[in-house]
C-alpha positions as CSV (number, residue, x, y, z in Angstrom):
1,X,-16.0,-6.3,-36.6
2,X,-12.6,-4.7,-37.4
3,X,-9.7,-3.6,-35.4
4,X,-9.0,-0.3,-35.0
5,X,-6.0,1.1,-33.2
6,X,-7.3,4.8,-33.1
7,X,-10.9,3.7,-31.4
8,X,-8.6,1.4,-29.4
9,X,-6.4,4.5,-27.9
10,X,-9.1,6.5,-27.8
11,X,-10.9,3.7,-25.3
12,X,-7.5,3.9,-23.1
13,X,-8.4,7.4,-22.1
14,X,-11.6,5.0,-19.7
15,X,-8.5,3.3,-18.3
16,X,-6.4,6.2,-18.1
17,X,-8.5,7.8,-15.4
18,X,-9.1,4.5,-13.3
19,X,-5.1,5.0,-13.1
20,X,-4.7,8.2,-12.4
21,X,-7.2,8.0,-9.7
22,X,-5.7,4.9,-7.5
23,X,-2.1,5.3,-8.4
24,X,-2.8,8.6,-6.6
25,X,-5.0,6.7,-3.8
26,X,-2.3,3.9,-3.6
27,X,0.4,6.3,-3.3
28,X,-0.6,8.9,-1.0
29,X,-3.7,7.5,1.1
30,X,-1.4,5.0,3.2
31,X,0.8,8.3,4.0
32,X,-2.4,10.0,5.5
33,X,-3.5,7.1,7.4
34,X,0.0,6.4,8.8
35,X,1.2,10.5,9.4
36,X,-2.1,12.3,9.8
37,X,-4.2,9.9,11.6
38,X,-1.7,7.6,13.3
39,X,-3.4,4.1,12.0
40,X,-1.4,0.7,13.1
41,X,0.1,-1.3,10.1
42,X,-2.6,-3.5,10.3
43,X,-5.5,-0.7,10.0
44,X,-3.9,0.7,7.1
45,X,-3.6,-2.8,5.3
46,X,-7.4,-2.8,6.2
47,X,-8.4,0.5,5.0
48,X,-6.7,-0.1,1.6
49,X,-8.5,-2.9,0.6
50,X,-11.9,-1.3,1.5
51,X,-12.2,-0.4,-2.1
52,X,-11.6,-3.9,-3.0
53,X,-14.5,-4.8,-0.5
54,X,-16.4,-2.3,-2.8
55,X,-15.6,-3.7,-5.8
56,X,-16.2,-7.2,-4.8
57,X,-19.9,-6.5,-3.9
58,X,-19.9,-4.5,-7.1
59,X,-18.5,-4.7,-10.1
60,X,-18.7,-8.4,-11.2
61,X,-22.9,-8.1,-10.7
62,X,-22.5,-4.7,-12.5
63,X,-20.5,-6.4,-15.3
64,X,-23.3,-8.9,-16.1
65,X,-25.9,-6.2,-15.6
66,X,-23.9,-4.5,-18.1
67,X,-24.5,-7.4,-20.6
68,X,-28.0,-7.3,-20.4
69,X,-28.9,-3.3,-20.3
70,X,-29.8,-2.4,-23.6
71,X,-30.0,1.7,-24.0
72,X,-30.0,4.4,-27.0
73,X,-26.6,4.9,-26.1
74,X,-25.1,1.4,-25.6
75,X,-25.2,-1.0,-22.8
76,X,-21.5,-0.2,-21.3
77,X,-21.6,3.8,-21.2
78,X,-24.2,4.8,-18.8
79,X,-22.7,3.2,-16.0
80,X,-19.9,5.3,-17.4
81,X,-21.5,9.0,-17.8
82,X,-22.8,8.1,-13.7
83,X,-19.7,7.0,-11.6
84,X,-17.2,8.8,-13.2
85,X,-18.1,12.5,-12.4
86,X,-19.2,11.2,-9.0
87,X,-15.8,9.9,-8.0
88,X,-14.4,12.6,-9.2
89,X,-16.2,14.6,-6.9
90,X,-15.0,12.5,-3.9
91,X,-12.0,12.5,-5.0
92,X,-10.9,15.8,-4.9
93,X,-11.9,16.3,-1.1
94,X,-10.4,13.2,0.3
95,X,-7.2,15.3,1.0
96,X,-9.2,18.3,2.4
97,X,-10.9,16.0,5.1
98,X,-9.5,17.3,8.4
99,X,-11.0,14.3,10.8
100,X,-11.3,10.4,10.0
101,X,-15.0,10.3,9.3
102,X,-15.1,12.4,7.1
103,X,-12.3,10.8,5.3
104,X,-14.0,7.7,5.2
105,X,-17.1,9.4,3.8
106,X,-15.2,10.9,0.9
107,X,-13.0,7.5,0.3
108,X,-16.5,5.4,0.5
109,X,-18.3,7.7,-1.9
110,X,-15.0,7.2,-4.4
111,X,-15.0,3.4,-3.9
112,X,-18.4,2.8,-4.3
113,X,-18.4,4.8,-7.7
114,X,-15.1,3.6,-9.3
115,X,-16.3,-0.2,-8.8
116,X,-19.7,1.0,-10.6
117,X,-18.0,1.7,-14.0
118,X,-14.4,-0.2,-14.0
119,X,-16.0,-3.4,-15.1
120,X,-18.2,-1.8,-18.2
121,X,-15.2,0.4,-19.5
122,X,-12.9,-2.4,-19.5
123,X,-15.8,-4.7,-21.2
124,X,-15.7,-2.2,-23.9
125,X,-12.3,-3.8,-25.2
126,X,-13.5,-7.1,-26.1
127,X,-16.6,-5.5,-27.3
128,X,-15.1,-3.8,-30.2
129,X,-12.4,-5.8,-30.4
130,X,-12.1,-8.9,-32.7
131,X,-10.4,-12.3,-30.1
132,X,-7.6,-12.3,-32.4
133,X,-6.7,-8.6,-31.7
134,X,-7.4,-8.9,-28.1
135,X,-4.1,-9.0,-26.3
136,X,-3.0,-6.2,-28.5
137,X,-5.5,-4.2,-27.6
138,X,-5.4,-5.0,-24.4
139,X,-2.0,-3.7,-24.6
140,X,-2.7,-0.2,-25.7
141,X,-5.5,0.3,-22.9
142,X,-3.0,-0.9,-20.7
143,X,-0.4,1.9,-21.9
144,X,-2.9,4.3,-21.8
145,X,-3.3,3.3,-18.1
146,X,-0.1,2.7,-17.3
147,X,0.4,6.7,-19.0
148,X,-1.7,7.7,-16.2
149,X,-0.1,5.6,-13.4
150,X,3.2,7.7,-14.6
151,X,1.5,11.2,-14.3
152,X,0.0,10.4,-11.1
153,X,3.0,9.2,-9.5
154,X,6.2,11.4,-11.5
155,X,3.9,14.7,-11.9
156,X,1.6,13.5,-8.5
157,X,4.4,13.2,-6.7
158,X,5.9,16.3,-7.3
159,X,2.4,18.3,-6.8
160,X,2.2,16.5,-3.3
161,X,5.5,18.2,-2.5
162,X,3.8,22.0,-3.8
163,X,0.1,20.9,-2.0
164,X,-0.9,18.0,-1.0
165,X,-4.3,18.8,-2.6
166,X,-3.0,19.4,-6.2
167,X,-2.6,15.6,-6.9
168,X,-6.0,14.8,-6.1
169,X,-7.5,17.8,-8.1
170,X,-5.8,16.8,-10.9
171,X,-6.7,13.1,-11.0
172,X,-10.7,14.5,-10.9
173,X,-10.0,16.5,-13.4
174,X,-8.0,13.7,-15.4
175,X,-11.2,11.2,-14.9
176,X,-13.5,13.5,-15.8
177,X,-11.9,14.4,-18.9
178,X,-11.5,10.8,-19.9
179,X,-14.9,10.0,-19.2
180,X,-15.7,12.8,-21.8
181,X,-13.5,11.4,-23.9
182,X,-15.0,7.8,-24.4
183,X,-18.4,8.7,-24.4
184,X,-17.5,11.4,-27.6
185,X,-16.0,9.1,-29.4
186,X,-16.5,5.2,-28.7
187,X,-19.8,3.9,-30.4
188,X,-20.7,0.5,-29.3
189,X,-21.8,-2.5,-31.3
190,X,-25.6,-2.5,-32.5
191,X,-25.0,-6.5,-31.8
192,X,-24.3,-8.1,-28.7
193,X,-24.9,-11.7,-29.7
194,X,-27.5,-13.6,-28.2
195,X,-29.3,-13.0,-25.3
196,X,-29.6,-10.0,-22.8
197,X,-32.3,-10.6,-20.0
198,X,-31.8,-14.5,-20.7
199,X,-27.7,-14.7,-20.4
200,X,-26.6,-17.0,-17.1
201,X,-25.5,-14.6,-13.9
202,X,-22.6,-14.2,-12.7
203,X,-22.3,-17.5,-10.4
204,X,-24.2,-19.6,-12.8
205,X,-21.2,-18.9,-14.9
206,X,-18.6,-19.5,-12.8
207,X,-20.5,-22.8,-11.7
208,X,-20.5,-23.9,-15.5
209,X,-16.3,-23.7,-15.2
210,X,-16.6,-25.5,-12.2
211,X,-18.4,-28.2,-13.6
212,X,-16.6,-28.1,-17.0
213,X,-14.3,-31.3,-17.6
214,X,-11.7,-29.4,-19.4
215,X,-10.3,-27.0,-16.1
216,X,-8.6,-24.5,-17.6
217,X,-11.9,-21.5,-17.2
218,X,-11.4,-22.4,-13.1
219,X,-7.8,-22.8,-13.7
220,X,-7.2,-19.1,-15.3
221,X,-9.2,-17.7,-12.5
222,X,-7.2,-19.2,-9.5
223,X,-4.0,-18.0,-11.3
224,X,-5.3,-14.5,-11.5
225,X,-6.0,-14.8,-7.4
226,X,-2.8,-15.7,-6.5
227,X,-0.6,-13.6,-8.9
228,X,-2.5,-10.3,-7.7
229,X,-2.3,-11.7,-4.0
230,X,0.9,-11.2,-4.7
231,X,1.1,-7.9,-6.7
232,X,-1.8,-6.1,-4.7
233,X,0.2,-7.1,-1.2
234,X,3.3,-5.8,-2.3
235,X,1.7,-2.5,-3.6
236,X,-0.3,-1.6,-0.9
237,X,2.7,-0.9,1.5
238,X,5.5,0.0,-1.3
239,X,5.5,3.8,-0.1
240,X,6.1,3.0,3.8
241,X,8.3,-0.2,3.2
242,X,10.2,2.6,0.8
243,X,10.3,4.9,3.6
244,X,10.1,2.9,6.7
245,X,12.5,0.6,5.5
246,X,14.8,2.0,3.3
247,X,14.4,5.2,4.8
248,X,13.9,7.0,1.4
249,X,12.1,10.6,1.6
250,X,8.4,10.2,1.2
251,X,8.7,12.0,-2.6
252,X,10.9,9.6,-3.4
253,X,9.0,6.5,-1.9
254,X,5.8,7.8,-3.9
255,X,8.0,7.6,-7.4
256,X,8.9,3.8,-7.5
257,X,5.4,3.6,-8.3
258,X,6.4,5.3,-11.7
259,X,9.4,3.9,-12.4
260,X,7.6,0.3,-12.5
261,X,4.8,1.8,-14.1
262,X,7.2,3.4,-16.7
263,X,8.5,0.4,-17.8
264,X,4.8,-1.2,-17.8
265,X,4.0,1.3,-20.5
266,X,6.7,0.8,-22.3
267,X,6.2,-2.9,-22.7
268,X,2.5,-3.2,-22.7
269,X,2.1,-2.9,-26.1
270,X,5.0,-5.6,-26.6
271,X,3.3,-8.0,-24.0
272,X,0.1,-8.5,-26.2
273,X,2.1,-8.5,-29.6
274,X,4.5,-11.5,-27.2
275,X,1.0,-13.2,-26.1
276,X,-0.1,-13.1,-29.8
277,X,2.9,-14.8,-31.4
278,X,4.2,-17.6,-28.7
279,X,0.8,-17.6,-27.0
280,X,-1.3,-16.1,-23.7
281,X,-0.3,-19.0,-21.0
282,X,3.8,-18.8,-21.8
283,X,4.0,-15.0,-21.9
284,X,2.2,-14.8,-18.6
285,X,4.6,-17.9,-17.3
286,X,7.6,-16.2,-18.4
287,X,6.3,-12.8,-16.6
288,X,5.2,-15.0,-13.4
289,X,9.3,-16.4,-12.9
290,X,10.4,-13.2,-13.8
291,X,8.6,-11.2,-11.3
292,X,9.4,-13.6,-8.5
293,X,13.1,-13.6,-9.0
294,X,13.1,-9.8,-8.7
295,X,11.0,-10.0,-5.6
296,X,13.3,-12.4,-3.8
297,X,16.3,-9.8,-4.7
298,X,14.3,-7.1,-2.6
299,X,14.7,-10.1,0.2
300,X,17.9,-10.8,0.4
301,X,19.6,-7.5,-1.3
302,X,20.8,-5.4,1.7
303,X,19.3,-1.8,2.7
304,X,22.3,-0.3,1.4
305,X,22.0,-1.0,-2.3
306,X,18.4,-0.6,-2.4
307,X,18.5,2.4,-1.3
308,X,21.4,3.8,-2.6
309,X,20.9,6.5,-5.7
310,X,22.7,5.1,-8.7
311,X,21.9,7.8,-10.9
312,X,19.3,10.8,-11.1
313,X,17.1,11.3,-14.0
314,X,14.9,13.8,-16.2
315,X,11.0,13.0,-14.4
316,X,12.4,9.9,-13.0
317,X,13.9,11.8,-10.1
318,X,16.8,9.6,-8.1
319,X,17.3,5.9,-9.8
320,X,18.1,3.9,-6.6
321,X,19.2,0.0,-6.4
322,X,15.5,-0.7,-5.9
323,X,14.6,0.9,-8.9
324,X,16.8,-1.8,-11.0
325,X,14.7,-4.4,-10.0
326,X,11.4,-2.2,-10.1
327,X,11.6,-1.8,-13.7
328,X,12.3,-5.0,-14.6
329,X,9.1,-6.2,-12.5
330,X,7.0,-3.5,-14.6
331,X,8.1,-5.8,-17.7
332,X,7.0,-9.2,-16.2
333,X,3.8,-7.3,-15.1
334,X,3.2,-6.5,-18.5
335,X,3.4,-9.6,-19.3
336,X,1.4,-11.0,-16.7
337,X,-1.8,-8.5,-16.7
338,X,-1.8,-7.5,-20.4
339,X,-2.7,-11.4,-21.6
340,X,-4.6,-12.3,-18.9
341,X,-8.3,-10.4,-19.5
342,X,-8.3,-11.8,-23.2
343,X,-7.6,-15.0,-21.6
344,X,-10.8,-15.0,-19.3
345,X,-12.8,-13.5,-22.3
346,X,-12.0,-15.9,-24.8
347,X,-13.8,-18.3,-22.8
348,X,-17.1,-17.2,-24.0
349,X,-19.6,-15.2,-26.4
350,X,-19.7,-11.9,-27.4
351,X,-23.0,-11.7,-25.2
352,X,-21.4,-12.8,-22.1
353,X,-18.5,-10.7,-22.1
354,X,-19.5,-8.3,-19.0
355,X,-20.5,-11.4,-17.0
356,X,-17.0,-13.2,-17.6
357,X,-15.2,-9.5,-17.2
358,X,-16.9,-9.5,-13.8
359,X,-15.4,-13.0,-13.1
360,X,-12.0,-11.5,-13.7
361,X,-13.1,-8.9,-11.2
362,X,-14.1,-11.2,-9.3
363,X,-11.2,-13.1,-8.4
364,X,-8.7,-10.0,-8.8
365,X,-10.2,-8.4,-6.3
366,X,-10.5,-11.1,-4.0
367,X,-6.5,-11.4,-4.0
368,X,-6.6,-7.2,-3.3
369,X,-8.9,-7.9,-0.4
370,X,-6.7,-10.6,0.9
371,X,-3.1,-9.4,0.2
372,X,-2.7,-6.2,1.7
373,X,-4.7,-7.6,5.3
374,X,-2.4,-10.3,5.2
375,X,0.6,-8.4,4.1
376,X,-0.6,-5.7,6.8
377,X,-1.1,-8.9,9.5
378,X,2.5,-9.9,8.5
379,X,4.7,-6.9,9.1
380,X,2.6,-6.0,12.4
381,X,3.5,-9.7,13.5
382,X,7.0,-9.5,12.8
383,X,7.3,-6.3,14.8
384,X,6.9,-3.9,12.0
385,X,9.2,-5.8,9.7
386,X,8.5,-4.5,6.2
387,X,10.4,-6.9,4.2
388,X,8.6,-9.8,5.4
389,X,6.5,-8.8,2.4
390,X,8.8,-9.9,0.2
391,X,9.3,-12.9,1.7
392,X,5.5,-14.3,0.9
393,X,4.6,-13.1,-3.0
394,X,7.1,-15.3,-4.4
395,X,5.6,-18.1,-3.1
396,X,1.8,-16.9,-4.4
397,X,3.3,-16.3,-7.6
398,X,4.9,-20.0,-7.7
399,X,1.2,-21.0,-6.9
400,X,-0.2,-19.1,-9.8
401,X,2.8,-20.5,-12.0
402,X,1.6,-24.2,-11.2
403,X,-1.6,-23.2,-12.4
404,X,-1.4,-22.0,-15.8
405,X,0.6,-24.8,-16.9
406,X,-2.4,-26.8,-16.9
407,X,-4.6,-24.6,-18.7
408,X,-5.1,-25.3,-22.5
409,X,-7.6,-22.9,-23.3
410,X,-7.8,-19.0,-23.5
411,X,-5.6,-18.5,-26.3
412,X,-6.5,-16.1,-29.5
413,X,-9.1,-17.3,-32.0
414,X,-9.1,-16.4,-35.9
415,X,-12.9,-15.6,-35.9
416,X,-15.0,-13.5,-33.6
417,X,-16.8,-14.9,-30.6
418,X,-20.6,-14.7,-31.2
């Protein structure tokens, strides 16, 4: 198996349309629930991590069904060619949905079919990737989404202000296209390793890092819980603590989302060639104390420099004080996210790679069901208090720092896992 960068990029366009579709969810959704349905903090916290609920139920099972499905046209793409035009679909009427059940019909029908391909398109990565060339790679999908995150929130944002349709429309036809894209011109691997209807499931796996002596499998997993408790909790309400708080147009609120996500792409690729020469477990470190200093200064800075515009720019729209620490925390999320799948993945086969995918999944998605409920629990509890938020992710991320120092496996490999 040989690394190529072209198939690699060409795989991003998968990843590409997950963004696009919940950086425009993310964005926007809270906004509807909050202005055109009049939901509580609280509610809204709930609603947004329905699709985590989703995914929990679905896409670590779904990753280990992906290892064993063997099919004329691979054992990742179907799952592929099924949910993507599906949420699609759902996706492009969420914004015309005049009364709350129907919104919650279109939302579920999107859930449900984004957690049905995620794990299997991102599984595709290690799949025609040699371990060596994984955080790399893992670095270009990660562009490639983070490319998407920029277009839904910079161009997104601006659509919202013509029609608030527009955005959705164009993140259905984004995923569709990318969809299109992967299954033209990815071909996956004849061989899988061994196995397929024999491989352990998903919780016989995880109960095999449980029970191994060396912790670093269980270790990893925790980390990945607590440093997404903190991200997803943050993310969830950035649009109304942006508005709410700092009392920044809702245009405006929606584009902090790009101008972390800008400098995410920009040091994505970096972040795996980083985890590839000093190692996985200190580039994710060094990304976890970075990102909690720079959530600590959205503490204790006050209103008036966060808010205030420093400069304007071309896309980028108004630079405010809380954009300085915004792009910085793209950087140590880079560094965080991009080394921490080939991490999980290196702990086993080539035949086992959905299955320990849908681990990651597993526990990611956990910490998005938790954080923004708790988050959401928070600022109701301090009366509508939006920087409380700030106040708890540091202390998640110190959590998730503790942890990785004690894991010793994870890191690259010269030879391909088998």
């Amino acid at each position: 198996m040989k690394f190529n960068y072209g198939k690699i990029f060409l795989l991003g366009f998968g990843f590409f349309g997950v963004s696009v579709i919940w950086s425009v969810y993310n964005a926007f959704v809270p906004l509807f629930l909050a202005n055109k349905f009049g939901l509580a903090p609280a509610m809204i916290g709930f609603f947004m991590t329905l699709d985590n609920i989703a995914a929990l139920f679905i896409q670590p099972p779904v990753g280990a069904w992906s290892d064993r499905l063997r099919t004329p046209i691979g054992r990742r793409i179907p799952f592929i060619l099924i949910g993507a035009p599906i949420g699609a679909l759902a996706f492009g009427l969420i914004p015309m949905a005049a009364v709350l059940p129907l919104f919650v019909a279109c939302t579920s029908t999107l859930l449900l079919s984004m957690a049905f391909w995620r794990t299997p398109v991102v599984a595709l990565m290690p799949d025609i990737t040699p371990s060596q060339y994984r955080s790399q790679a893992n670095g270009i999908i990660n562009l490639m989404g983070g490319v998407g995150a920029i277009i839904a929130s910079l161009v997104g944002s601006t659509l919202y202000e013509i029609n608030v349709n527009f955005p959705f429309w164009m993140g259905s036809g984004l995923v569709v296209l990318a969809a299109v894209m992967v299954f033209l011109f990815i071909k996956e691997p004849k061989e899988y390793g061994k196995g397929g209807a024999g491989q352990p499931n998903l919780f016989k796996s995880l109960g095999e890092l449980l029970a191994d002596q060396d912790k670093s499998g269980i270790r990893i997993l925790f980390a990945i819980f607590f440093w997404f408790l903190a991200y997803n909790g943050i993310e969830a309400f950035l649009t109304l603590y942006a508005t709410k708080r700092l009392g920044l147009p809702e245009g405006d609120a929606a584009r902090l989302f790009g101008h972390l996500g800008l400098m995410f792409v920009l040091f994505a690729l970096v972040a795996g060639i980083v985890g590839s020469r000093i190692g996985r477990r200190v580039t994710i470190s060094l990304g976890i104390t970075l990102m909690a200093a720079l959530i600590l200064g959205m503490l204790v800075l006050p209103v008036e420099f966060l808010a205030g515009i420093i400069t304007k720019a071309p896309v980028l729209g108004n630079i405010r004080g809380i954009s300085l620490l915004l792009m910085p925390a793209g950087i140590a999320w880079a560094f965080i996210n991009i080394n921490s799948l080939p991490m999980v993945v290196d702990l086993t086969t080539s035949a086992r790679i959905g299955t320990f995918t849908g681990l990651y999944y597993l526990f990611s998605t956990l910490a998005a069901i938790v954080g923004p409920n708790l988050n959401g629990i928070l600022i109701q509890a301090s009366g509508n208090n939006y920087n409380a938020i700030m106040l708890v992710s540091p202390a998640f991320l110190f959590i998730a720092l503790l942890l990785m120092l004690g894991v010793k496996r994870g890191e690259a490999s010269t030879g391909t896992a088998s």
